[in-house]
N, CA and C of each residue as an Amber inpcrd file, in Angstrom:
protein
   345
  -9.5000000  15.2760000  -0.8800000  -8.1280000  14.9980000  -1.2530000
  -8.1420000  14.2720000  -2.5990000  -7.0980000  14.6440000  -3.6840000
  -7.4970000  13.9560000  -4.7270000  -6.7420000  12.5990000  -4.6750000
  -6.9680000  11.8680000  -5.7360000  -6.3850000  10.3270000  -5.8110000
  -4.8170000  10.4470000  -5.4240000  -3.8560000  11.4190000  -6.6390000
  -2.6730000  11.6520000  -6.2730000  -2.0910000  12.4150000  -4.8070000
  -2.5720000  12.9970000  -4.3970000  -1.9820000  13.9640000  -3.2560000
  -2.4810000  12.1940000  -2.4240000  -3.3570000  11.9180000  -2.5060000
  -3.2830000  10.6920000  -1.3150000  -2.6590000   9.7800000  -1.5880000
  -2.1580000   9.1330000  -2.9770000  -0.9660000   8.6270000  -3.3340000
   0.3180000   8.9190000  -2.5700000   0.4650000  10.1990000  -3.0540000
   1.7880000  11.3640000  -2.0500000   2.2190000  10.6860000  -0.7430000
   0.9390000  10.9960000  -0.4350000   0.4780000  11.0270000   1.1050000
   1.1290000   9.4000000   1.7310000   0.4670000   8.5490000   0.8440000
   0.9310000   7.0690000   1.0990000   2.4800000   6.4800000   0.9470000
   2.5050000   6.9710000   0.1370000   4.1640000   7.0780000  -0.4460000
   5.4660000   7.7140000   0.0410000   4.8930000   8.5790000   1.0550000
   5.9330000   9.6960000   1.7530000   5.5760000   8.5560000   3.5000000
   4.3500000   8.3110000   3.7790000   4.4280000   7.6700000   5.1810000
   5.5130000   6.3170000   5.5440000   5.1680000   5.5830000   3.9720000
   5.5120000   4.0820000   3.9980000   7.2070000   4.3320000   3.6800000
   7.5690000   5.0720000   2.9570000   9.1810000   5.6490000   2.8880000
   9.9620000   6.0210000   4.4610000   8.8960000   6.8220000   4.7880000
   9.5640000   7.4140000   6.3190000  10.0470000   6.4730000   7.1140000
   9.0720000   5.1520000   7.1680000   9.3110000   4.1440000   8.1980000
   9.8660000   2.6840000   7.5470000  10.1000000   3.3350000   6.3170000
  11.6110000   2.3240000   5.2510000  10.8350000   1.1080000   4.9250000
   9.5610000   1.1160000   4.2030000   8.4640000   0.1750000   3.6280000
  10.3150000  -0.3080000   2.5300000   9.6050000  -1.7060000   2.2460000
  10.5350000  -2.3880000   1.2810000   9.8880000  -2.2450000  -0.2610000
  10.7650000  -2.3270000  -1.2610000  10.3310000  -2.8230000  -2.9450000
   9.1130000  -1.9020000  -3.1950000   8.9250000  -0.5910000  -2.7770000
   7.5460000  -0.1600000  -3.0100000   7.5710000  -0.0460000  -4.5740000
   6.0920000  -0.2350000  -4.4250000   5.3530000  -0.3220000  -5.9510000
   4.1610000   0.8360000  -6.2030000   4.1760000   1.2290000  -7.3300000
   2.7370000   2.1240000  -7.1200000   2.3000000   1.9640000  -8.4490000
   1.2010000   1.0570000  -8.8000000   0.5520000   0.7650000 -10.0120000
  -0.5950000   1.6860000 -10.1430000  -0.8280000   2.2450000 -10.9530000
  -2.0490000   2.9380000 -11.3880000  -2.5800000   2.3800000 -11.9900000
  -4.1270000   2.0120000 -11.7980000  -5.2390000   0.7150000 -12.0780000
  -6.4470000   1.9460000 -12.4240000  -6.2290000   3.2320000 -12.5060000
  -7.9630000   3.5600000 -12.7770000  -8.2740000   3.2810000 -14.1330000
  -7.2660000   3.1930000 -15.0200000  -8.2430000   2.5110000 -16.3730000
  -8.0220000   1.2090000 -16.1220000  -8.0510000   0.0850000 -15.4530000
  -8.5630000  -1.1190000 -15.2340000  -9.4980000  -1.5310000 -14.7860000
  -9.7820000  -0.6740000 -13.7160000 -10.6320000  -1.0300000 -12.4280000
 -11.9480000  -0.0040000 -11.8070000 -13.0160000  -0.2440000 -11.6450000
 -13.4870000   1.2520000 -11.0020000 -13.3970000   1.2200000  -9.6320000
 -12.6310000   0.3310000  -9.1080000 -12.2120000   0.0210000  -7.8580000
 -11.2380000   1.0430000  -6.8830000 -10.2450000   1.1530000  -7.4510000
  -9.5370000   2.3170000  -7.1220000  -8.6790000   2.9610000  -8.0570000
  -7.8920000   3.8090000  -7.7050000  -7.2950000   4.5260000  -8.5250000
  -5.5090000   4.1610000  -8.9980000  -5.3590000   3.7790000  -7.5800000
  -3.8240000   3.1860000  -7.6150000  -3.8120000   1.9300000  -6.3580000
  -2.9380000   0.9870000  -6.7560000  -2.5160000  -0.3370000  -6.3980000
  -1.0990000   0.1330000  -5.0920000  -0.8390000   0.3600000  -4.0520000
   0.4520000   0.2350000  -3.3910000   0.9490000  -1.0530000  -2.8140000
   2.0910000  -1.6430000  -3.1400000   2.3020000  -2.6080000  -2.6340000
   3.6920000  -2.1040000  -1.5240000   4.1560000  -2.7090000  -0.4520000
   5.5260000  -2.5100000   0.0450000   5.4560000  -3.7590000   1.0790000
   6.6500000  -3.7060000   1.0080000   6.8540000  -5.0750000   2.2610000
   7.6750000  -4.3510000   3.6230000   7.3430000  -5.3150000   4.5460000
   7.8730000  -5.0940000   5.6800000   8.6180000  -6.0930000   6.8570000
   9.6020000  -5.8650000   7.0210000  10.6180000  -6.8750000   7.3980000
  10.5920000  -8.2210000   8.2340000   8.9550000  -7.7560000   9.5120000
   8.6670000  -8.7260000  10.3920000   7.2240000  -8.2070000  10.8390000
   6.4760000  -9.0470000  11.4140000   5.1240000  -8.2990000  11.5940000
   5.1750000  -6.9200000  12.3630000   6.1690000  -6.7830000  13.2220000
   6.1460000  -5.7230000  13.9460000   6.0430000  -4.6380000  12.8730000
   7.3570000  -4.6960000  12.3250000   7.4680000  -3.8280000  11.0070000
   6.0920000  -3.4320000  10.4230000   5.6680000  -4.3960000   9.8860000
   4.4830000  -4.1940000   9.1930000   3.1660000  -3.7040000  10.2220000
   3.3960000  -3.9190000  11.0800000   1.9320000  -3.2900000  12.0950000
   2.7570000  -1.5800000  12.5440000   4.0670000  -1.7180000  12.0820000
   4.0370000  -0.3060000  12.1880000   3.8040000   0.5900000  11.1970000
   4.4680000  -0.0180000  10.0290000   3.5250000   0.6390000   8.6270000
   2.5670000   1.2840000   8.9260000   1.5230000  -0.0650000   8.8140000
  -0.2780000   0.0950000   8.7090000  -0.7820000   1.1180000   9.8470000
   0.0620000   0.9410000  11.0920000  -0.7580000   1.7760000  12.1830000
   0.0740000   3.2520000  12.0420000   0.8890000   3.9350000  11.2570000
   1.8330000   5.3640000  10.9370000   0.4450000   5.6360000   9.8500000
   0.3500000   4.5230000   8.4510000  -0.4100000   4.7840000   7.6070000
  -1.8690000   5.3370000   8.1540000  -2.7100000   4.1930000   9.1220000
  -3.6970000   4.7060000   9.3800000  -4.0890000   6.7380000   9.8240000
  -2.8040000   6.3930000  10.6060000  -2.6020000   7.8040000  11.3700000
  -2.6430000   9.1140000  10.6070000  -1.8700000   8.8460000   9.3450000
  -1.2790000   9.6800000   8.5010000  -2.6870000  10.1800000   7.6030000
  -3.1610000   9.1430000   7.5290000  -4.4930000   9.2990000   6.7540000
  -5.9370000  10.0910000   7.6700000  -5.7930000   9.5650000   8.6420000
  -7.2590000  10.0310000   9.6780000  -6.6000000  11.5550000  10.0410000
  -5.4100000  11.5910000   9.9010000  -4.5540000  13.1710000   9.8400000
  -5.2610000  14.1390000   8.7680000  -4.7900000  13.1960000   7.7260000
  -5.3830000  14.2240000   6.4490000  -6.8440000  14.4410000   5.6710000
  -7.6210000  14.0170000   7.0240000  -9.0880000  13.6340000   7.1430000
  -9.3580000  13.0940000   5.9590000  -8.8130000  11.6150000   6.0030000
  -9.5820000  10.8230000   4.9010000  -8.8950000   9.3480000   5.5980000
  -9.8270000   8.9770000   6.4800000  -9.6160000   7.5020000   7.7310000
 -10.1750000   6.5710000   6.3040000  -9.1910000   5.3340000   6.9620000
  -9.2610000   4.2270000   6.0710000 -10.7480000   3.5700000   5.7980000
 -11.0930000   3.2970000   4.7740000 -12.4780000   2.2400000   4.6430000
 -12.6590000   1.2880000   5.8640000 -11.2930000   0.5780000   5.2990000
 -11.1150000  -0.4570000   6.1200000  -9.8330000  -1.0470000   6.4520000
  -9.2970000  -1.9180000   7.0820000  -8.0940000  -1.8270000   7.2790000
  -8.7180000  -3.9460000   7.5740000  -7.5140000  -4.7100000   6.6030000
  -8.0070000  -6.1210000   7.1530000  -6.6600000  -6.8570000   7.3560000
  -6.7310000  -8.0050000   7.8280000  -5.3430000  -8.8440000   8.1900000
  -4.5500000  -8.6330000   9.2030000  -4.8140000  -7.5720000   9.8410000
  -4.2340000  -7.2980000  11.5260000  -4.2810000  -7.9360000  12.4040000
  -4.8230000  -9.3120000  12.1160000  -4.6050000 -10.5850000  13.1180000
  -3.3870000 -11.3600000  13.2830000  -2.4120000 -11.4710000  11.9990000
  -1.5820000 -11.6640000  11.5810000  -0.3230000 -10.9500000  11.5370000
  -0.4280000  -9.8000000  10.8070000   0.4850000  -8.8270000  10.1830000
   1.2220000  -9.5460000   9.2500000   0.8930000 -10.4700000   8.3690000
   1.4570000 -10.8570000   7.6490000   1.4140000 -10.2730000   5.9140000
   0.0030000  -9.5240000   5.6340000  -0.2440000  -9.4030000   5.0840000
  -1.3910000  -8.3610000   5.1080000  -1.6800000  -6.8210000   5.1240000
  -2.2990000  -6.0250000   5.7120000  -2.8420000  -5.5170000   4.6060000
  -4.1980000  -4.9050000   4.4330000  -5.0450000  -4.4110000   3.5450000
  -5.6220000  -3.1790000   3.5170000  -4.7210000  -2.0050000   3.6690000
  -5.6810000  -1.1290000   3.5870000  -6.1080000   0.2200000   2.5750000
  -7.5640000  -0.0950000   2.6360000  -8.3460000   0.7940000   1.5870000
  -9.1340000   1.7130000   2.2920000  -8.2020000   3.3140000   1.5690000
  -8.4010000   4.0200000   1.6720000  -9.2990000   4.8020000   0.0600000
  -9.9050000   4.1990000  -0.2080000 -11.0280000   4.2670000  -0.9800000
 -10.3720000   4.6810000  -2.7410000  -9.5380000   5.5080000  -2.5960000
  -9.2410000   5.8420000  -4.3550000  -7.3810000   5.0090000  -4.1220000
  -6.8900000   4.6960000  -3.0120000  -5.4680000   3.9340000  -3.0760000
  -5.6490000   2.6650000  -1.9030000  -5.7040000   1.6880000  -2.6690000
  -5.4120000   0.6300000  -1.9900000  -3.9120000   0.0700000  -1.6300000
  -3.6490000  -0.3200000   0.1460000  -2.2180000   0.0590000   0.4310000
  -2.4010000  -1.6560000   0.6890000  -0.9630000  -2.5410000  -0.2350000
  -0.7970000  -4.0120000   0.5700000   0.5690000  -3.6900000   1.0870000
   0.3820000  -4.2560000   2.4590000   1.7510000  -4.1890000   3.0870000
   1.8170000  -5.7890000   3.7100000   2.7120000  -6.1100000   3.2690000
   3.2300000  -7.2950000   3.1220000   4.9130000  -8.1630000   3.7760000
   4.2210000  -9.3730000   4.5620000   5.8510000  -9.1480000   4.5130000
   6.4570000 -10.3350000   3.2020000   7.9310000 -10.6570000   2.9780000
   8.6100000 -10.8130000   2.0850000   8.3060000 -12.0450000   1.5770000
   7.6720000 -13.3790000   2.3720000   6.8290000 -14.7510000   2.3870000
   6.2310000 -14.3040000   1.0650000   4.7280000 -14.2320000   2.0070000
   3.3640000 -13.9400000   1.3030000   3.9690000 -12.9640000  -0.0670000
   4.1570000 -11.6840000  -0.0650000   4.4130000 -11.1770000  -1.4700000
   4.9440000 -11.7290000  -2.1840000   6.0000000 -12.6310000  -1.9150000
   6.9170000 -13.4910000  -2.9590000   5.6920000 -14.7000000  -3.7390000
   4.7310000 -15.1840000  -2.1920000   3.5670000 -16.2360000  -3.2190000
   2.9690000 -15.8650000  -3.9060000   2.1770000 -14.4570000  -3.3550000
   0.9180000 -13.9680000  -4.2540000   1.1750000 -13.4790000  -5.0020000
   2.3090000 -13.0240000  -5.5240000   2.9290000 -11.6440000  -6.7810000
   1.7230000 -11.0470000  -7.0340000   1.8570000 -10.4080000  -6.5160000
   0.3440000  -9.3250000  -6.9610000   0.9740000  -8.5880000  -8.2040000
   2.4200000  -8.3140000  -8.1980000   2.7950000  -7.5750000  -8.8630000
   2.4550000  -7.9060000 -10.4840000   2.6120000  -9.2930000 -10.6160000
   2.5480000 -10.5210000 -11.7900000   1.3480000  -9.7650000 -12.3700000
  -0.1710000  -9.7540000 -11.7350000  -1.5060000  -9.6070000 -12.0840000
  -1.6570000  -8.6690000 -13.0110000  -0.5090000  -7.4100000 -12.6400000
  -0.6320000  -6.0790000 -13.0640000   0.7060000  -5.9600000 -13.7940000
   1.2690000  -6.8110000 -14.3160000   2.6380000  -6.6580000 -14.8980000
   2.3040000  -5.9920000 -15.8930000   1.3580000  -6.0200000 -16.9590000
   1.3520000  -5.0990000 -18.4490000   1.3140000  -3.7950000 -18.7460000
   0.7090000  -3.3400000 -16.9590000   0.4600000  -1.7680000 -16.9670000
   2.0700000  -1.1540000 -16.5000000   1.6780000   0.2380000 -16.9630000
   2.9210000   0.7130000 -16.2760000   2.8030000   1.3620000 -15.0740000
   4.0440000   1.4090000 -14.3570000   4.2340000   1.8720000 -12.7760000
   4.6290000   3.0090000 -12.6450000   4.5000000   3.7550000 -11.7090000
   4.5620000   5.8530000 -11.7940000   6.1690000   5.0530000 -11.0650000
   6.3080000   3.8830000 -10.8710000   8.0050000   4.2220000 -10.0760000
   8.4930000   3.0730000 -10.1390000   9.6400000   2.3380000 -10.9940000
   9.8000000   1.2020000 -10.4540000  10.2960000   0.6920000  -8.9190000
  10.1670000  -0.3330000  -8.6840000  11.0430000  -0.7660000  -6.9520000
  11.4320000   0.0710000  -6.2730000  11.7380000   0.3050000  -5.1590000
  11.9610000   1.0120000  -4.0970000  12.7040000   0.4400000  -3.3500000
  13.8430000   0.3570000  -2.7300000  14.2720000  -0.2590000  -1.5950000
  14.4190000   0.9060000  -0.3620000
């Protein structure tokens, strides 16, 4: 699957189940880490453990299962890397502290905000 179609892929799951403020930064000339940055928030942990567990699904669907998946102790703040798109799902707290968005403000975004 290439970087974008699994972008797609991420972007069409986290929409379906009404992810908040999505973001999609493209980092491959920053990083050799991954290819694109997703951020979205989610309203309450439930919310957000439903994200991550549609996302996981959606992905082990399109035979390409997550690296890893971290912060599911919580759901406050969920991590998962799926190797060329890293997905943060977040709820509205934590994203407001960490602005991840801030880190990566100079690059440009394939989309601004999402509600």
């Amino acid at each position: 699957m290439t970087p974008e179609a699994l972008r797609d892929l991420v972007i069409e799951t986290l929409e379906d189940l009404k992810g908040r403020d999505l973001v999609i930064l493209p980092v491959a000339d920053l990083t050799d880490i991954t290819d694109y940055m997703i951020l979205t928030t989610g309203t309450s942990n439930r919310h957000v453990k439903s994200l991550v567990d549609r996302l996981v699904e959606a992905a082990k669907g399109a035979d390409h299962p997550p690296r890893g998946v971290e912060g599911r102790e919580t759901n406050e703040w969920v991590l998962v890397d799926l190797g060329d798109v890293l997905v943060h799902v977040m709820q509205a707290e934590p994203r407001r502290f960490y602005d991840l968005e801030r880190l990566w403000r100079d690059i440009p975004t394939d989309s601004e905000s999402r509600v």
